[in-house]
N, C-alpha and C positions, 0 to 999 in steps of 0.2 A: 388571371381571373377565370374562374372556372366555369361552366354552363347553370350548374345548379345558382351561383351566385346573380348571373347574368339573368337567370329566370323568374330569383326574385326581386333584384330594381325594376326589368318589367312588369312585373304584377304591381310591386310598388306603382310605376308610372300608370298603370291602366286604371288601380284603386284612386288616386291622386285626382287623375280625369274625370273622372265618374262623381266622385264627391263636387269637385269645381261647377260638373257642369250639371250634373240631375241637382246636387246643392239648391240650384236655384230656381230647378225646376218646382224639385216640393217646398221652397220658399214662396213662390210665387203661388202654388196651391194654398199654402196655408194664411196668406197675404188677403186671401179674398174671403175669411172669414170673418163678418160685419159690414159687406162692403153691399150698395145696391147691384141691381143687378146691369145696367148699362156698367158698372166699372168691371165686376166681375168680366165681364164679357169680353174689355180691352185686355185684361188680364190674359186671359185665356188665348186671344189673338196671339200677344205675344211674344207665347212659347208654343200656339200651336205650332207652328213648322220643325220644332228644335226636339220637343221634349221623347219624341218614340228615338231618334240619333242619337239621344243622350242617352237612353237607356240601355242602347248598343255596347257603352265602356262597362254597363254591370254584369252583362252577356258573356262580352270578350275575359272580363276581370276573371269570373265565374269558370269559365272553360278554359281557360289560362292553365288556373291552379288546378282542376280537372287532369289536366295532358300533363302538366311538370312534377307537381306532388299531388298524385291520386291521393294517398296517404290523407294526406291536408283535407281532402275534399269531403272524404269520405267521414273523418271523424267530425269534422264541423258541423256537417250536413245531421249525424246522426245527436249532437250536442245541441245547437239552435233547432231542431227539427220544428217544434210548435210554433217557435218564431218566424222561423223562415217560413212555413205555412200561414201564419198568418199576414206575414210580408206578401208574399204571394196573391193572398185573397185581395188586399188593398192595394196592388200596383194591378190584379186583374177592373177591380171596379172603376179604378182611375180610370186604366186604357176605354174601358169601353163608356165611360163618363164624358169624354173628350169627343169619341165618333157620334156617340146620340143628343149630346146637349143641343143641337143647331137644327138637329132634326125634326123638329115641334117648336113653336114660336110661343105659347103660352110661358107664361112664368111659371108657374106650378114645375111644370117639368123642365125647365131650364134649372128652378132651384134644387130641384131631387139629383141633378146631375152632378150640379154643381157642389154641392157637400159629397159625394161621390168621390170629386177630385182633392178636396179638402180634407177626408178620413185620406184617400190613396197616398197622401201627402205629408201627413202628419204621422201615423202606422210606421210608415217605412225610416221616416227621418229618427225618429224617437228609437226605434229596435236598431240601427245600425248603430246608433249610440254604444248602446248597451250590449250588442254584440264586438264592437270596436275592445271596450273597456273591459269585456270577462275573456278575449283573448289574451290582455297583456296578463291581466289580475291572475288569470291560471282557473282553470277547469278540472272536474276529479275525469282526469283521465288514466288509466292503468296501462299496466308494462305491454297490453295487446295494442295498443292506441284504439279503447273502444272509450266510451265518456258513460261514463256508471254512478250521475247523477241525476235530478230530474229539474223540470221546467225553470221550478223556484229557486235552485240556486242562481241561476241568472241574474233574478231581480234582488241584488244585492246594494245598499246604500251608495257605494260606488258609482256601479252601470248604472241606476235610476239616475243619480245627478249626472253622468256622462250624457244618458239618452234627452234629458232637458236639454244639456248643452248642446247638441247635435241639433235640437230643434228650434233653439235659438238662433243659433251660429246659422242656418240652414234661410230661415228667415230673415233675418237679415240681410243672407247674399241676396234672396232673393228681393225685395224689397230694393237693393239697390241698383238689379239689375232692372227692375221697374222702372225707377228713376232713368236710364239712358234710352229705355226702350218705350216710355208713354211718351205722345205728342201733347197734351190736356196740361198745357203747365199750372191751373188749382191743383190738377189730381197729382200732380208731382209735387209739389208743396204741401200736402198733404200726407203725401206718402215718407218725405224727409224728416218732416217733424216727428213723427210716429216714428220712424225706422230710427234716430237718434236715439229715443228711449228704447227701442230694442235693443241697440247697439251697447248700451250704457248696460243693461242687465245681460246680454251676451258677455259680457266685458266679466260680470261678477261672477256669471257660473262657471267662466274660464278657469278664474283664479278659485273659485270654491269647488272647481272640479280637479284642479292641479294639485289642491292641499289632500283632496282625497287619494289622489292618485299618487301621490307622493309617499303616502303612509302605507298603503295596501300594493302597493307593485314597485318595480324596480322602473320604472319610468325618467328617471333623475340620475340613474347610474353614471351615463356615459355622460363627457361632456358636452358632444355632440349634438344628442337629444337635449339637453340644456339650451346650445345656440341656436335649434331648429325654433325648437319651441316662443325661444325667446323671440324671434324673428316673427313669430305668427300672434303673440301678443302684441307687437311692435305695430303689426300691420293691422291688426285690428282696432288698435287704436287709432292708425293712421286713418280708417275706414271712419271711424267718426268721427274725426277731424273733419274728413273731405263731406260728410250729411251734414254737420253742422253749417260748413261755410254754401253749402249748395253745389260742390264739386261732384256730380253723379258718377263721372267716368272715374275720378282719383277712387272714392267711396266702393265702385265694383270692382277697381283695378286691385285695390286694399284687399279689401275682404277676399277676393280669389287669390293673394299671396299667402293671406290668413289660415285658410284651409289647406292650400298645396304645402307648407310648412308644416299644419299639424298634421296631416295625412304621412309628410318624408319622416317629422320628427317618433310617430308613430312606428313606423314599421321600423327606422332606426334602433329603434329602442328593443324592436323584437327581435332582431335581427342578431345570431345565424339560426332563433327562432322563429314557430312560425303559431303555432298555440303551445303556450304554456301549462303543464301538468300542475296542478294543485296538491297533488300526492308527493311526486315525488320528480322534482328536476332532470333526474335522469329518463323520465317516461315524456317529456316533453318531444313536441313533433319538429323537427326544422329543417334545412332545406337538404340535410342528406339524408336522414333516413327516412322520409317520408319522400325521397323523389322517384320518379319515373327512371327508367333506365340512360346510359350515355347518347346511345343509337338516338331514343326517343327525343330525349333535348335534343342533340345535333340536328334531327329533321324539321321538330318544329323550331327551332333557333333560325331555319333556313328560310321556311313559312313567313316568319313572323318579321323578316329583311323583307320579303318580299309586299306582302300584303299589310303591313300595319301602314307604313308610309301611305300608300294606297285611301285606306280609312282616312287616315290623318287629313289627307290631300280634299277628299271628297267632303267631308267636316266644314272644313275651311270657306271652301267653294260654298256651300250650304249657307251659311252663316253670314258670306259676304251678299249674297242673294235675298236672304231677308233682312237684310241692316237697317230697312229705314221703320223707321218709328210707326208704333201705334195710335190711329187719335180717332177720336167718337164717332168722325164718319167711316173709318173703316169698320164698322160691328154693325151688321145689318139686322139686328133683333135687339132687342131690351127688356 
């Protein structure tokens, strides 16, 4: 197995991480649209300690493909440009949605904050969708690796039902990660019931995003991607199993298999590409001609023994540290 290979299971594992765990971050943003504001507020407790960590794997995912395939980076960058600019505006309004909500006790400005985290939340979930689904689907990229189309091809029938499902899918981890992490057990029974019927319409845009995805990409080639995928309908089903019966932890344990299978089954599928040329298969970017040099892999191959475990370790630590639950007396505003 060579470096280039080695460097994309890692980006693999980094992208995989980042979905698991931001997944439920902007689930849990988008969870608290409809809600008063004393629940909103438990919401927010929640993932405060987690959600800036979690955005760490999009960082790390981000300057990964940076250092290994500049190539990759470069043309993505100049292909989603509007997107990822507007990605960018709603992961900046969240961030700063989250430092100032607590800072003024009136509701007025708790609620301006709080849709704040709710756009930052939904923006991002929705466009990684749809950027996930015009990598495999193929982009007009030419024999320069430059991308010599505009905005609108993006929002193609396809990605638009990808990017629902990402926001469905997204909501619902998060929604179940509510369940293990609220103390308030009405608001967890309420959150069950409601997340079941997300879970059930997650469940249809899987399969109506699979028939799309079946017809307009090679997604279904290999058999592999076949048994990933299958694995990740498997587990999502398993996931409303465990809402139905009131199993919180089965229900988040699900859904995070749900995702890390369609994230492996994903890049599976791209795999020994990394964006797909819409012109012409031969103009397609993958992990040899779009990589950094041997030297460069081998240093950061050396880095990333060192310092990932590291992350990993501190994550962990992190996580065991906030483990106990939220409940109404920890929210000192409403």
């Amino acid at each position: 197995m060579d470096l280039n290979i080695v460097w994309f299971i890692l980006i693999t594992v980094l992208f995989t991480g980042f979905f698991i765990l931001e997944g439920f971050d902007y689930g849990v943003g988008m969870m608290m649209i409809g809600r008063p504001v004393h629940e909103r507020s438990q919401f927010v407790r929640a993932i405060g300690p987690v959600w800036d960590g979690n955005e760490v794997w999009m960082i790390t995912a981000g300057g990964a493909t940076f250092a290994a395939f500049p190539h990759v980076y470069a043309t993505m960058f100049s292909s989603f440009y509007l997107a990822l600019f507007l990605m960018l505006l709603a992961l900046i309004l969240r961030g700063v949605a989250f430092e100032l909500r607590g800072k003024l006790k009136y509701s007025d400005w708790i609620s301006f904050w709080d849709f704040g985290i709710m756009f930052g939340s939904f923006i991002p979930a929705f466009l990684w969708g749809v950027a996930v689904v015009n990598l495999l689907r193929g982009l007009p990229i030419n024999f320069e690796m430059h991308f010599v189309g505009h905005f609108f091809d993006l929002l193609n029938p396809c990605a638009i039902i990808g990017g629902i499902f990402f926001v469905l899918l997204f909501a619902f981890h998060g929604a179940n990660f509510l369940a293990i992490k609220i103390a308030d057990i009405p608001l967890i029974q309420d959150l069950q019931r409601k997340s079941l019927r997300l879970g059930l319409f997650t469940l249809l845009f899987y399969v109506l995003f699979a028939a799309f995805a079946a017809f307009e990409t090679d997604i279904l080639a290999k058999l592999s991607t076949v048994i990933f995928l299958g694995i990740s309908i498997a587990a999502l089903i398993a996931s409303c199993a465990g809402t139905y019966s009131g199993n919180g932890f089965k229900a988040f344990l699900s859904s995070t298999l749900a995702i890390a299978f369609l994230t492996i089954g994903f890049f599976n599928a791209l795999f020994p590409r990394i964006i797909v040329s819409s012109i012409s298969p031969d103009f397609s970017l993958n992990i040899y001609n779009s990589a950094s040099t041997p030297h460069t892999l081998t240093l950061m191959t050396f880095a990333a023994a060192i310092f990932v475990p590291i992350v990993l370790i501190y994550q962990a630590w992190s996580y065991k540290i906030f483990k106990e639950r939220v409940s109404p007396a920890d929210v000192n505003y409403h």
